[in-house]
N, CA, C and O of each residue as an XYZ file, in Angstrom:
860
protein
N       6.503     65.439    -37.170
C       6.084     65.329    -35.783
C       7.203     65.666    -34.821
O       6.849     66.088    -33.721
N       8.520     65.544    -35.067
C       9.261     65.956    -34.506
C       9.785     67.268    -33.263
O      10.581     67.269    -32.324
N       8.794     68.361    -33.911
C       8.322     69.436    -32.797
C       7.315     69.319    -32.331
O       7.194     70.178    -31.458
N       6.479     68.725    -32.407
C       5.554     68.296    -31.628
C       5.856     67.176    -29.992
O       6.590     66.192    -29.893
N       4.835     67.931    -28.758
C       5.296     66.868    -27.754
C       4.285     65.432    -27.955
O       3.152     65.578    -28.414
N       4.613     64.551    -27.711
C       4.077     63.308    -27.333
C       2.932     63.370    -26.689
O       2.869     64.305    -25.891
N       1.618     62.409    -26.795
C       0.632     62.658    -25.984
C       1.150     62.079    -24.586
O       0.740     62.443    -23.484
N       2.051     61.188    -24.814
C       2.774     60.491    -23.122
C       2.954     61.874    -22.142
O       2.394     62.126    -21.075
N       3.840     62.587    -22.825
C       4.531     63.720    -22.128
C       3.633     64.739    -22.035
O       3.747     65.315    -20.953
N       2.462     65.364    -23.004
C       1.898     66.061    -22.421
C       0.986     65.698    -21.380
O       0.424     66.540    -20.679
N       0.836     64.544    -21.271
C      -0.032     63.472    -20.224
C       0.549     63.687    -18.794
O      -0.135     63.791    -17.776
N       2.095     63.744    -18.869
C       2.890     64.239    -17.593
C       2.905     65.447    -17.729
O       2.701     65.836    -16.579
N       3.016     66.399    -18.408
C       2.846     67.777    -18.354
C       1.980     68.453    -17.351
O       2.126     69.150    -16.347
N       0.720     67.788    -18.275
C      -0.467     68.211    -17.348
C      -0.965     67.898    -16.054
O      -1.747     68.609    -15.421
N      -0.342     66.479    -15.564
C      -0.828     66.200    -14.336
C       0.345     65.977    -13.273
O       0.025     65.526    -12.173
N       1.321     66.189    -13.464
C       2.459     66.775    -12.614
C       2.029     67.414    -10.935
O       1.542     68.538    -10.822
N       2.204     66.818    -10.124
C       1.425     67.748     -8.906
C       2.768     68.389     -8.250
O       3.570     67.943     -7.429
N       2.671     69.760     -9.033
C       3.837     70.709     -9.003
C       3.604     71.610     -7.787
O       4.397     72.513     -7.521
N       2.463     71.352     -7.013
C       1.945     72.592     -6.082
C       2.424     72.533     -4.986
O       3.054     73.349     -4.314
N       1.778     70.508     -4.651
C       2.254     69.760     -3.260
C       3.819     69.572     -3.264
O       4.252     69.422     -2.121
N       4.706     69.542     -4.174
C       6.155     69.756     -4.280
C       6.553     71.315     -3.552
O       7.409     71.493     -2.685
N       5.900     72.082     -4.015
C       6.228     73.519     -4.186
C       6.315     73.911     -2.624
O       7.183     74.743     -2.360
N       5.535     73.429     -1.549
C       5.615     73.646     -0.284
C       6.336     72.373      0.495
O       5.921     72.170      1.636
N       7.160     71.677      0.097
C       7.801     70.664      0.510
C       9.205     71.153      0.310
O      10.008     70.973      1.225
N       9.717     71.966     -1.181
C      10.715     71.848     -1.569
C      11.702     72.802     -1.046
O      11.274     73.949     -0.918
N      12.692     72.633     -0.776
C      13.876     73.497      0.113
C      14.769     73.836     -1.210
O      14.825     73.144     -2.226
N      15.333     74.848     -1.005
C      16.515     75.874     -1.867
C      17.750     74.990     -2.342
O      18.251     74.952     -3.465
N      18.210     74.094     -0.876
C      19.122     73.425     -1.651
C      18.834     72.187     -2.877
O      19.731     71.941     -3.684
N      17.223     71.287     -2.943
C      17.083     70.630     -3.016
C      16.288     71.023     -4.699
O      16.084     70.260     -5.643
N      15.975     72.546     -4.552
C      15.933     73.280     -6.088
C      16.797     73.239     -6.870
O      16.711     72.881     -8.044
N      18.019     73.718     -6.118
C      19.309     73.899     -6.679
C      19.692     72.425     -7.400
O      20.204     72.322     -8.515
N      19.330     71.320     -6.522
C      19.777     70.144     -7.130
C      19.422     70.083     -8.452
O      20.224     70.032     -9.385
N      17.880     70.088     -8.567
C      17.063     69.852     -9.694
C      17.099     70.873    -11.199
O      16.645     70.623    -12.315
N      17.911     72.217    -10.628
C      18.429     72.568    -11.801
C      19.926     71.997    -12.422
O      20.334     71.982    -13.584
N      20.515     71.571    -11.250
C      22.092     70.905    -11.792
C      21.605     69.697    -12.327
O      22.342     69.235    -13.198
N      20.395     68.914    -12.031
C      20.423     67.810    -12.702
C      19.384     67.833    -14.107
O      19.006     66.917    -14.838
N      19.185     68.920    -14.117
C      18.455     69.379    -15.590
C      19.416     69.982    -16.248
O      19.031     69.935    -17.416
N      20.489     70.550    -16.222
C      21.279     70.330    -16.792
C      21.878     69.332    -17.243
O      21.914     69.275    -18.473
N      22.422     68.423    -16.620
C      22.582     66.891    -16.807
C      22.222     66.630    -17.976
O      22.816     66.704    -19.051
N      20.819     66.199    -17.592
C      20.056     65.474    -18.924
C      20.089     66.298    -19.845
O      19.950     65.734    -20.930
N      20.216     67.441    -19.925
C      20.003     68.565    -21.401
C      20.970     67.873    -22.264
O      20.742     67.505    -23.416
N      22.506     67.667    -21.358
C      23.611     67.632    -22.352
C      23.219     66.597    -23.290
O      23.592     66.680    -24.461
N      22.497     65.622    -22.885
C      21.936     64.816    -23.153
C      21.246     64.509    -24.915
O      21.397     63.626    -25.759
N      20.377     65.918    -24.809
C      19.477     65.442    -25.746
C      19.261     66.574    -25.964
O      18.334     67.280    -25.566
N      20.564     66.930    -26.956
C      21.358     67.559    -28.043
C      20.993     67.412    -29.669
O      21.115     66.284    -30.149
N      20.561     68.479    -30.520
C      19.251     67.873    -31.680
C      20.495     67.804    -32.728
O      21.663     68.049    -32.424
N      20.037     67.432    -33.997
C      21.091     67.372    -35.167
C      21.663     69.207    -35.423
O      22.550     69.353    -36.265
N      21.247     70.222    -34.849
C      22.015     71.435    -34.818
C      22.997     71.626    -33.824
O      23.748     72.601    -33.795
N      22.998     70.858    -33.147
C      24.309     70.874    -31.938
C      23.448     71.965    -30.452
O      23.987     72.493    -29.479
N      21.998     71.944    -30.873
C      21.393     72.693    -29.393
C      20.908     71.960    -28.542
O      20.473     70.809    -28.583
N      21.045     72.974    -27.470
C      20.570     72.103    -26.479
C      19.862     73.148    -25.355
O      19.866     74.333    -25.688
N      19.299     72.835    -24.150
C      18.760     73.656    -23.119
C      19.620     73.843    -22.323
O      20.524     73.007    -22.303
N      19.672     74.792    -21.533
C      20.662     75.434    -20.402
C      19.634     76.428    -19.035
O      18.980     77.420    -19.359
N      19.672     76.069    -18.017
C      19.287     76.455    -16.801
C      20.247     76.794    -16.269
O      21.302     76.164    -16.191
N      19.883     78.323    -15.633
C      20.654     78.875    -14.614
C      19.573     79.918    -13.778
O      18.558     80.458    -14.218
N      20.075     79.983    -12.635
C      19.197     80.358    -11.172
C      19.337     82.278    -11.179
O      20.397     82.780    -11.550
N      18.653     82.794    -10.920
C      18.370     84.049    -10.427
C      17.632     84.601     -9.640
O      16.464     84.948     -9.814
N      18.587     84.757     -8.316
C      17.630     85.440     -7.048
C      18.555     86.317     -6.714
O      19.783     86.317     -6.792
N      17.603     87.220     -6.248
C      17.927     88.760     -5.275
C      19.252     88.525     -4.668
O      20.122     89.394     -4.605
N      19.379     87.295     -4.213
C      20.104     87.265     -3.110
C      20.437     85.429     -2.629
O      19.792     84.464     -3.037
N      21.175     85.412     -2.031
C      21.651     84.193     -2.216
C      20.657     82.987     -2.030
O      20.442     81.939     -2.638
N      20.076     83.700     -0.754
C      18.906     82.645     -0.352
C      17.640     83.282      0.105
O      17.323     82.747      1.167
N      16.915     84.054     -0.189
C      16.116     84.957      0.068
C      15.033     84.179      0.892
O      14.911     82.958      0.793
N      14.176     85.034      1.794
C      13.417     84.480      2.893
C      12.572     84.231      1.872
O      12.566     83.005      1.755
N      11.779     84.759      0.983
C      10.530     84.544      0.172
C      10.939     83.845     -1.147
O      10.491     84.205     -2.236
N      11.587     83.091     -1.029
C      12.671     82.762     -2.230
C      11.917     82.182     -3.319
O      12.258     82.365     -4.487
N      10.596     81.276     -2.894
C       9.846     80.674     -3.533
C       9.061     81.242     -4.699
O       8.811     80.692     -5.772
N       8.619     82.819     -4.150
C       8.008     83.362     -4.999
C       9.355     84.334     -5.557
O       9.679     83.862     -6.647
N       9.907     85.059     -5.342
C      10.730     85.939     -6.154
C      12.078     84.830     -6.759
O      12.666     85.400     -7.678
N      12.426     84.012     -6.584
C      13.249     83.092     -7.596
C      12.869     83.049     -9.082
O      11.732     82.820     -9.496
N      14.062     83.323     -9.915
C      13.575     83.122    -11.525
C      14.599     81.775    -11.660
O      15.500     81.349    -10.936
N      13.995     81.300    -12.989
C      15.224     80.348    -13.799
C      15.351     80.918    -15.102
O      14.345     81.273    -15.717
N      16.782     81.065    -15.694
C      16.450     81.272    -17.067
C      16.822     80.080    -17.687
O      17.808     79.387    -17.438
N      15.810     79.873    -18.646
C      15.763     78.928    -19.645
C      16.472     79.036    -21.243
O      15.584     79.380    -22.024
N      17.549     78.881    -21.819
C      18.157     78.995    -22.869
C      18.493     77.938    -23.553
O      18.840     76.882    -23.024
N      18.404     78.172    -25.027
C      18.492     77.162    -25.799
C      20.157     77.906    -26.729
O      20.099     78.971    -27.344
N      21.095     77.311    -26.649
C      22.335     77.864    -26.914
C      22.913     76.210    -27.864
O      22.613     75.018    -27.792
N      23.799     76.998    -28.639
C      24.753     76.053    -29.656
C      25.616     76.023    -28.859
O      26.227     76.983    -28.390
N      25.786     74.529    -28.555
C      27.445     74.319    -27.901
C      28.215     74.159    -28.898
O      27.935     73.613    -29.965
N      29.505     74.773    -28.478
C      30.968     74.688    -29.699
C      31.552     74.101    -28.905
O      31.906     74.654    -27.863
N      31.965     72.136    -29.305
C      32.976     71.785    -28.489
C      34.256     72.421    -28.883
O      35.091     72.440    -27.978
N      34.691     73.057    -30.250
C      35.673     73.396    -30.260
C      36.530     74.573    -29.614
O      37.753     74.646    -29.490
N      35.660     75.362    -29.285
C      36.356     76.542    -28.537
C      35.404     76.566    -27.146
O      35.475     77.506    -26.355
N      34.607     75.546    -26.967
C      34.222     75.759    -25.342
C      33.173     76.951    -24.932
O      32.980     77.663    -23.947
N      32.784     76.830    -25.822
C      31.888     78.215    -25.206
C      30.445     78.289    -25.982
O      30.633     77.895    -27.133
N      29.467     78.546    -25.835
C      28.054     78.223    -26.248
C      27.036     79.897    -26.825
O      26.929     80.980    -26.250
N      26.609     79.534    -27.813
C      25.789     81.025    -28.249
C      24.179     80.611    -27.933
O      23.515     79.648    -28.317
N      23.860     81.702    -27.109
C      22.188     82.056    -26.937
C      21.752     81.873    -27.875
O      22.462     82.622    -28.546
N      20.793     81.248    -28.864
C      19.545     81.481    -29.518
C      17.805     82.074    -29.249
O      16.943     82.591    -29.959
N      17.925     81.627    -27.735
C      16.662     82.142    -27.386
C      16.589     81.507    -26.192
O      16.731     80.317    -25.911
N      16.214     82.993    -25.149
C      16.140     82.553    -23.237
C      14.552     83.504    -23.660
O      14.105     84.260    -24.522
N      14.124     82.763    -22.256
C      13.322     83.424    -21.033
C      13.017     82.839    -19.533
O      13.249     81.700    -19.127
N      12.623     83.582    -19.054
C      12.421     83.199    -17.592
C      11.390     82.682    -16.887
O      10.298     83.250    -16.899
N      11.565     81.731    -16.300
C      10.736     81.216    -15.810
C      10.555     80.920    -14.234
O      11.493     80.486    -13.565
N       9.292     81.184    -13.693
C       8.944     80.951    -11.891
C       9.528     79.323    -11.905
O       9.866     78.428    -12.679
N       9.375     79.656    -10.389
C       9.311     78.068     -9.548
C       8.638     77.397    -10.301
O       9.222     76.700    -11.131
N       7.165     77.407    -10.233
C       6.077     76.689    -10.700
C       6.456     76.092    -12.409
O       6.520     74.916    -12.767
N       6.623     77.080    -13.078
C       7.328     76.431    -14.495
C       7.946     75.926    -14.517
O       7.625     74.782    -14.842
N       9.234     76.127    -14.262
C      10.411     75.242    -13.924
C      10.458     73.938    -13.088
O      11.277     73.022    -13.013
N       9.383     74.175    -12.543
C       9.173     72.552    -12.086
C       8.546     71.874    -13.201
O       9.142     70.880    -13.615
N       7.268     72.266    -13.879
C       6.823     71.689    -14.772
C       7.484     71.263    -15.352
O       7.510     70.046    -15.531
N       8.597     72.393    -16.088
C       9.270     71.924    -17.126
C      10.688     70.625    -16.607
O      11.365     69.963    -17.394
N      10.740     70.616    -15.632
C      11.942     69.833    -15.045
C      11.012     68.265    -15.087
O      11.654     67.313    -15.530
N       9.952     68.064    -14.767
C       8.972     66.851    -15.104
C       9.143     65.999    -16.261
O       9.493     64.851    -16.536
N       8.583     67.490    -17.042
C       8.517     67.318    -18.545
C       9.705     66.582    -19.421
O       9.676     65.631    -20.201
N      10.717     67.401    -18.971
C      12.016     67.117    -19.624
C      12.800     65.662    -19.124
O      13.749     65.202    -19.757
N      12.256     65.033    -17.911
C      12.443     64.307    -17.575
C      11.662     62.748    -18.109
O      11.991     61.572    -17.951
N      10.491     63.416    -18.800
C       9.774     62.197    -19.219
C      10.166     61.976    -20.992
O       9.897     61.083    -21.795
N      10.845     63.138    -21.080
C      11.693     63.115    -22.853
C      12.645     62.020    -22.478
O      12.506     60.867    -22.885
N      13.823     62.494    -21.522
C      14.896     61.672    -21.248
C      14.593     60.058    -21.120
O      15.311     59.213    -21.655
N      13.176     59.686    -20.169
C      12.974     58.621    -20.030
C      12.877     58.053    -21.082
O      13.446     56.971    -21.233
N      11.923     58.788    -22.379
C      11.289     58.158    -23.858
C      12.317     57.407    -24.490
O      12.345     56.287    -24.999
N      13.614     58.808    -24.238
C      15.050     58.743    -25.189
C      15.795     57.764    -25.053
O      16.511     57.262    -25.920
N      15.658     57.420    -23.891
C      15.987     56.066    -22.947
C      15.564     54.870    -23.761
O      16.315     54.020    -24.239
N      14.214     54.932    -23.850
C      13.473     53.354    -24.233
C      13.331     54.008    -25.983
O      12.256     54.054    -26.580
N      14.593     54.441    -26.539
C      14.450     54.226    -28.005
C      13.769     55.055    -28.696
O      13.916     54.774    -29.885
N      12.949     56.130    -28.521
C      12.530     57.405    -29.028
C      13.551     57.995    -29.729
O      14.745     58.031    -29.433
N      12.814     58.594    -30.970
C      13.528     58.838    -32.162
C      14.290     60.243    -31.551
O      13.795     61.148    -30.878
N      15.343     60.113    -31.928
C      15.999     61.737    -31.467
C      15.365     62.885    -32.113
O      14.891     63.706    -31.328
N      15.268     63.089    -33.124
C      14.369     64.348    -33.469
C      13.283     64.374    -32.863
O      12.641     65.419    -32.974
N      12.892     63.623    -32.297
C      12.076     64.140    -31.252
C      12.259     64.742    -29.967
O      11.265     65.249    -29.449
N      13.395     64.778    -29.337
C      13.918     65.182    -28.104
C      14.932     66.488    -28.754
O      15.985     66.499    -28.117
N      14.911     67.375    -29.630
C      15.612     68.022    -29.816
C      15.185     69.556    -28.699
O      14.209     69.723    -27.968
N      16.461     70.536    -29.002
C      16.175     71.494    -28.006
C      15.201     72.412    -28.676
O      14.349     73.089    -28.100
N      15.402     72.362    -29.798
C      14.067     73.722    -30.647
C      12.532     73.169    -30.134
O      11.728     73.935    -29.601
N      12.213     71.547    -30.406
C      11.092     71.494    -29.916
C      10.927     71.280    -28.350
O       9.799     71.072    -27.903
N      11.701     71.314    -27.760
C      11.644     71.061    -26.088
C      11.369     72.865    -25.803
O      10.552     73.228    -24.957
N      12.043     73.703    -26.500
C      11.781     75.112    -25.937
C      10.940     75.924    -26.728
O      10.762     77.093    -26.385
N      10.322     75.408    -27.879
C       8.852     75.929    -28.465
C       7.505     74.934    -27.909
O       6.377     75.387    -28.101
N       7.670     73.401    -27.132
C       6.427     72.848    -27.356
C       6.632     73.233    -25.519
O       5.729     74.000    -25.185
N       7.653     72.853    -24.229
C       7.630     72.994    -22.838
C       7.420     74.309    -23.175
O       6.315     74.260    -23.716
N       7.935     75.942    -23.208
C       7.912     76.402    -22.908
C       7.296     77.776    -24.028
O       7.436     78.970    -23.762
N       6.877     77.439    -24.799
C       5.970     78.072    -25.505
C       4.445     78.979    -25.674
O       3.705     79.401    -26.562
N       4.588     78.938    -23.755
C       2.847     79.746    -23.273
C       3.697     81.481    -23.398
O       4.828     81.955    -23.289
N       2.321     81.929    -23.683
C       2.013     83.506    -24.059
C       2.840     84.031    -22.833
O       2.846     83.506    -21.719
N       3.631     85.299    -23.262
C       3.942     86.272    -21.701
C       3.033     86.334    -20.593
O       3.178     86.356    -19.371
N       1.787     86.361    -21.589
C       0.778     86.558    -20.367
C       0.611     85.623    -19.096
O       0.080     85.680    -17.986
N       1.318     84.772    -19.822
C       0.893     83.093    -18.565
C       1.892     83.284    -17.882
O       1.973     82.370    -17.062
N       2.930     84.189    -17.753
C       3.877     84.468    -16.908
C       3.427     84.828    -15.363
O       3.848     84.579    -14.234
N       2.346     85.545    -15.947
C       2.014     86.646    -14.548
C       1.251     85.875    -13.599
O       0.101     85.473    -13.779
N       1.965     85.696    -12.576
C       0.835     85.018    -11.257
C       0.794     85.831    -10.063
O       1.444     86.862     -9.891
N      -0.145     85.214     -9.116
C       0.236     85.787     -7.726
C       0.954     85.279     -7.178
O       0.823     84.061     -7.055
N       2.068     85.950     -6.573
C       3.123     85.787     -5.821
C       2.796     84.473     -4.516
O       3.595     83.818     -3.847
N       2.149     84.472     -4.529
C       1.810     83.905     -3.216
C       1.138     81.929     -3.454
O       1.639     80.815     -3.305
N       0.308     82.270     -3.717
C      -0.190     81.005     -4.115
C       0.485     80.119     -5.709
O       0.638     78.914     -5.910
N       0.783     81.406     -6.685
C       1.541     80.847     -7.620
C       0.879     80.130     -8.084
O       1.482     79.056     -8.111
N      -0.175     80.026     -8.553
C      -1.451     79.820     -9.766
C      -2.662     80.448    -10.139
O      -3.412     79.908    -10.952
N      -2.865     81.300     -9.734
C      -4.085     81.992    -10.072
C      -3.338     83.874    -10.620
O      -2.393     84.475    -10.110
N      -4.012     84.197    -11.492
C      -2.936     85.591    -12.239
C      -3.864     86.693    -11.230
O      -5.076     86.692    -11.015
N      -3.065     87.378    -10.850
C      -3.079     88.932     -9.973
C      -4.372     89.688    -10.628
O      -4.559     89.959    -11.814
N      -5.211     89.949     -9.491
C      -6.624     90.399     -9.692
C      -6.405     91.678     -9.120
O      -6.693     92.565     -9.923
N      -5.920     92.182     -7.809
C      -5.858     93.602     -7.206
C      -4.217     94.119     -7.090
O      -3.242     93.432     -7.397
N      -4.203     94.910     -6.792
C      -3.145     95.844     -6.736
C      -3.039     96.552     -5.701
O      -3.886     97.374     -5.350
N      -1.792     96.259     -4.994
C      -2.852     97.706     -3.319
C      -1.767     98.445     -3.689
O      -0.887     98.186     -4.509
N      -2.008     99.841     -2.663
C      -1.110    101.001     -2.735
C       0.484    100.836     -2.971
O       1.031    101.549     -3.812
N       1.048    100.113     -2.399
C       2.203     99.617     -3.091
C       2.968     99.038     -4.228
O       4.169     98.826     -4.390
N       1.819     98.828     -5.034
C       1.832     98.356     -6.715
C       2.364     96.936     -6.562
O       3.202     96.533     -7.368
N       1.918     96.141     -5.559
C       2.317     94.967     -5.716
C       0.665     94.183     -5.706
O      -0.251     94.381     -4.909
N       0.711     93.241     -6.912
C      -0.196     92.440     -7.342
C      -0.701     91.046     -6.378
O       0.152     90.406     -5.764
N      -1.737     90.777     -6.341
C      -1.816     89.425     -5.853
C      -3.366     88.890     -6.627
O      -3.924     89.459     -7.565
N      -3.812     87.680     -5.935
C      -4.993     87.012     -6.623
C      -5.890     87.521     -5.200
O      -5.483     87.697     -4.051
N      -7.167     87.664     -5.742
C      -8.354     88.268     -4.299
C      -8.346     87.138     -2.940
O      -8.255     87.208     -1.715
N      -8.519     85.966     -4.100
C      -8.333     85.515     -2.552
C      -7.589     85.214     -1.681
O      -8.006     85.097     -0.529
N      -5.817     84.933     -2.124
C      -5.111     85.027     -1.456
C      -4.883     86.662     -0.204
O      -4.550     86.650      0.981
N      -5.174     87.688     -0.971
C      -4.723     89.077     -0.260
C      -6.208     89.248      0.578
O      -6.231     90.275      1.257
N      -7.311     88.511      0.639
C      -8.506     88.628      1.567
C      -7.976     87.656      2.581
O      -7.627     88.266      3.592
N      -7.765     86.163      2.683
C      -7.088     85.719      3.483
C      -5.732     86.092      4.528
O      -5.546     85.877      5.726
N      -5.185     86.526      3.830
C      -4.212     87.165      4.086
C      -4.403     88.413      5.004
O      -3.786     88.426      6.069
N      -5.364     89.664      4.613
C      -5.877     90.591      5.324
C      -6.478     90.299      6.659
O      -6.753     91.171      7.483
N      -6.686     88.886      6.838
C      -7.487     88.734      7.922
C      -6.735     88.754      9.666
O      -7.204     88.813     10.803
N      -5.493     88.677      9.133
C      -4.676     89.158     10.171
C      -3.761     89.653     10.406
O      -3.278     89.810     11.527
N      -3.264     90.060      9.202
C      -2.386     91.460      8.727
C      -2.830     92.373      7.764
O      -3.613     92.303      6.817
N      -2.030     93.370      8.317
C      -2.769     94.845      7.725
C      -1.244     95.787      6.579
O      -0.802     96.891      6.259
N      -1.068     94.468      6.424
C       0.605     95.048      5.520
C       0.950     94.401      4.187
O       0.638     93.223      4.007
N       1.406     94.911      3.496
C       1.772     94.099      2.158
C       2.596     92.648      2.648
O       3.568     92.634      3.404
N       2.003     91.540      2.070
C       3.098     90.577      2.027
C       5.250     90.219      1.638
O       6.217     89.491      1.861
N       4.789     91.316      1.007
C       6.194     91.586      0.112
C       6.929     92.288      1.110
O       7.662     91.809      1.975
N       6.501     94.093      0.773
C       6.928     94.941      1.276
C       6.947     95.322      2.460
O       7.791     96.116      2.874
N       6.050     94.830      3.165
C       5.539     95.088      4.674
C       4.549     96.780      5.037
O       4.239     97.347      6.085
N       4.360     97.051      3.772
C       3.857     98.393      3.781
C       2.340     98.572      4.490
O       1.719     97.562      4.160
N       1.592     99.313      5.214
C       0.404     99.040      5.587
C      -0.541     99.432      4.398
O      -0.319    100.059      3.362
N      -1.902     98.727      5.009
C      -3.045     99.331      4.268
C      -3.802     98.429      5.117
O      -3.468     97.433      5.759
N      -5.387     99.295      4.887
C      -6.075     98.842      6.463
C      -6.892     97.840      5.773
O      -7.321     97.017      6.581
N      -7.338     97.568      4.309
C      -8.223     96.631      4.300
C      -8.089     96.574      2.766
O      -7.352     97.364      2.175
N      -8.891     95.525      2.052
C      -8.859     95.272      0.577
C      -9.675     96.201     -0.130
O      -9.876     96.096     -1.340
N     -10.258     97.308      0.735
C     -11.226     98.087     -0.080
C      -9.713     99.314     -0.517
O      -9.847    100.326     -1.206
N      -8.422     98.847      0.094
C      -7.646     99.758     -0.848
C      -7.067     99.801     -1.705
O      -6.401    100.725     -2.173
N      -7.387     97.921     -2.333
C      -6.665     98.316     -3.078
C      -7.218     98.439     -4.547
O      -8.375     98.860     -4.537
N      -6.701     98.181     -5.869
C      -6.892     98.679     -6.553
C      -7.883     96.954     -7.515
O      -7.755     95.813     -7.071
N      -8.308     97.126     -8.143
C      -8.524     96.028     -9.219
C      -8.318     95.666    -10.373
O      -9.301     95.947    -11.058
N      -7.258     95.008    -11.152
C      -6.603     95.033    -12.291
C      -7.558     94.552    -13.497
O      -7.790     93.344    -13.536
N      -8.061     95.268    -14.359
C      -8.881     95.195    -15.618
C      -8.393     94.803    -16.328
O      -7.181     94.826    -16.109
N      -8.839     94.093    -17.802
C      -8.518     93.838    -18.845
C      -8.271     95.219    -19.842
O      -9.221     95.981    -20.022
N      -7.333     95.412    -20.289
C      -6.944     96.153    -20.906
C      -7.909     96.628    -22.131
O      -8.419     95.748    -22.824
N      -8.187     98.085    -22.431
C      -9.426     98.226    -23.239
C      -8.835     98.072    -24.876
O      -7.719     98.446    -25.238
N      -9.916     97.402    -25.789
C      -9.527     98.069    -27.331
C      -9.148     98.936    -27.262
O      -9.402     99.873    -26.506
N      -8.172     98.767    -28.351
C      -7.522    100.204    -29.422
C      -9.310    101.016    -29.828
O      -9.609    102.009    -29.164
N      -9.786    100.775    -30.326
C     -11.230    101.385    -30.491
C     -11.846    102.173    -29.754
O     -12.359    103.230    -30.121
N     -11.846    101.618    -28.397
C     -12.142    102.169    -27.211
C     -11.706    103.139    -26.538
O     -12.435    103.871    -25.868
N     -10.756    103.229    -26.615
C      -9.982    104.334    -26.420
C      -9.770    105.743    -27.015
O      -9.678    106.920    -26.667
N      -9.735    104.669    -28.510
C      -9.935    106.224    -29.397
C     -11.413    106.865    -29.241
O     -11.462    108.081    -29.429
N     -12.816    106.102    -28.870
C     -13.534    106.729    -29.037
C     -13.987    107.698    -27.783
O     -14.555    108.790    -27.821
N     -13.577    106.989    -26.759
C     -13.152    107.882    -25.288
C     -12.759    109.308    -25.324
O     -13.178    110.275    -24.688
N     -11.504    109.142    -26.574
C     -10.820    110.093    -26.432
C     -11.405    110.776    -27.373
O     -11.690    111.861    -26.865
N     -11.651    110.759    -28.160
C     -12.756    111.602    -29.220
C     -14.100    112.325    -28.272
O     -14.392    113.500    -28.492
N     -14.694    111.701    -27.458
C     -16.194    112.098    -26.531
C     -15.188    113.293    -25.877
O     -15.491    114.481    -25.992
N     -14.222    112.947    -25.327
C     -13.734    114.240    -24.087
C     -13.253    114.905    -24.950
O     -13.116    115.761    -24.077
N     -12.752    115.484    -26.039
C     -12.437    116.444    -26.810
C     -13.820    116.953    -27.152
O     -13.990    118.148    -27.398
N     -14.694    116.184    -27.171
C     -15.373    116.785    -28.456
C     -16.546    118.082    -26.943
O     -17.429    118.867    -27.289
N     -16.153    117.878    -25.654
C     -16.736    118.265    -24.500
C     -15.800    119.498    -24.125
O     -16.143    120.347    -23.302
N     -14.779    119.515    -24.698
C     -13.981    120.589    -24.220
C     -14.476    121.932    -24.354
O     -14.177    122.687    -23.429
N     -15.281    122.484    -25.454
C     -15.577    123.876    -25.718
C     -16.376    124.258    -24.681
O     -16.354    125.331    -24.079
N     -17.545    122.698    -24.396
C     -18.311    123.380    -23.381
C     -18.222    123.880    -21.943
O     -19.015    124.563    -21.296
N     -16.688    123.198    -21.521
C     -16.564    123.724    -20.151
C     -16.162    124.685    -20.203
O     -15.643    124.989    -21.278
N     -16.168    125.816    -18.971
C     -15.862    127.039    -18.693
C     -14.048    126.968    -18.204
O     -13.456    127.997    -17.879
C-alpha cells in the first residue's frame, strides 16, 4: 500500500477549493507556497534518499497574466548529502491550478506524517506517481478560466474553452493573450478529437483511389 494515496488525502485532493484561492492569490504569496513546499519535501524523504523539489518558471519576473502562463516544475531528485548536489529522476510541469492541488495534497501527507503515518507511505516515488500521475492530456486547459480543456482556436493559434472566448467576445474583439483582432467566434477554429489510425488510412486510400479520375 505504500504507493498508494490514502482515502484521507485523496478526500483532500478532491475537494480542495483551488479555484476561489486562484483569484485571491498574489505572486508573492505563490512564491511563498512553493518555498514552503519545499520545506516539507525535505521532510518526507523515502528509504532511497528521494524526495520532491519545486521550482518556478515564468516569462518574466512577474508577468501581468502570470496566473495563466506561470509553470512549476515538479522533480523527484536523490539528494547526496555528501557532495551537495541532487540527481533528477523524473520532472514535469505543472499550472497554477496543479500545483496548488498538489501543495494541499502534500500538505495533508505532512500532517498524516505528523500524527505517526508509516513513512513508506509518504515517500517521493509515491507522492510523484499517485499527486501527479494524470495523463499529458490533463495538462491542457484554457488559459483563462483554468479548468475546462481548449475547445476553439482563433486565428492566432491560441486555444481557449467556448465559453470563456464567447464571454469574452462580448466586448472585445482581440485575443486575450496576444491582443490580435478577430471580429467574432465564427473565426475561430474548433479543436476535434484526433481521428483513428484507421481513419485516416482509409481517407487516404478513397482520395488516391479518385486521382485517375480527375482531369
Amino acid at each position: 500500500m505504500g504507493s498508494q494515496l490514502s482515502s484521507e488525502v485523496l478526500g483532500v485532493f478532491r475537494h480542495t477549493q483551488v479555484f476561489s484561492e486562484i483569484t485571491t492569490l498574489t505572486f508573492e504569496r505563490f512564491l511563498a507556497k512553493v518555498d514552503e513546499l519545499n520545506d516539507i519535501c525535505r521532510y518526507l524523504m523515502d528509504m532511497k534518499n528521494q524526495r520532491l523539489l519545486f521550482e518556478v518558471h515564468c516569462p518574466s519576473d512577474m508577468p501581468v497574466l502570470w496566473k495563466s502562463e506561470v509553470r512549476v516544475s515538479c522533480k523527484r531528485v536523490v539528494a547526496s548529502s555528501s557532495e551537495g548536489g541532487s540527481g533528477v529522476q523524473a520532472s514535469r510541469l505543472l499550472t497554477l491550478r496543479q500545483f496548488l492541488h498538489t501543495y494541499h495534497t502534500i500538505k495533508a501527507y505532512y500532517t498524516a506524517a505528523c500524527s505517526g503515518a508509516s513513512p513508506a507511505d509518504m515517500g517521493a516515488s509515491a507522492l510523484f506517481s499517485g499527486v501527479l500521475g494524470s495523463s499529458e492530456a490533463e495538462l491542457e486547459e484554457c488559459c483563462i478560466c483554468m479548468e475546462h480543456k481548449p475547445e476553439v482556436t482563433l486565428p492566432c493559434t491560441h486555444s481557449y474553452c467556448l465559453h470563456c472566448i464567447e464571454q469574452w467576445n462580448v466586448s472585445n474583439t482581440t485575443c486575450p493573450l496576444c491582443r490580435e483582432e478577430f471580429a467574432s467566434t465564427q473565426d475561430t477554429w474548433v479543436i476535434s478529437e484526433a481521428p483513428e489510425s484507421s481513419e485516416v488510412l482509409s481517407e487516404m486510400q478513397r482520395a488516391l483511389a479518385q486521382l485517375p479520375n480527375k482531369d
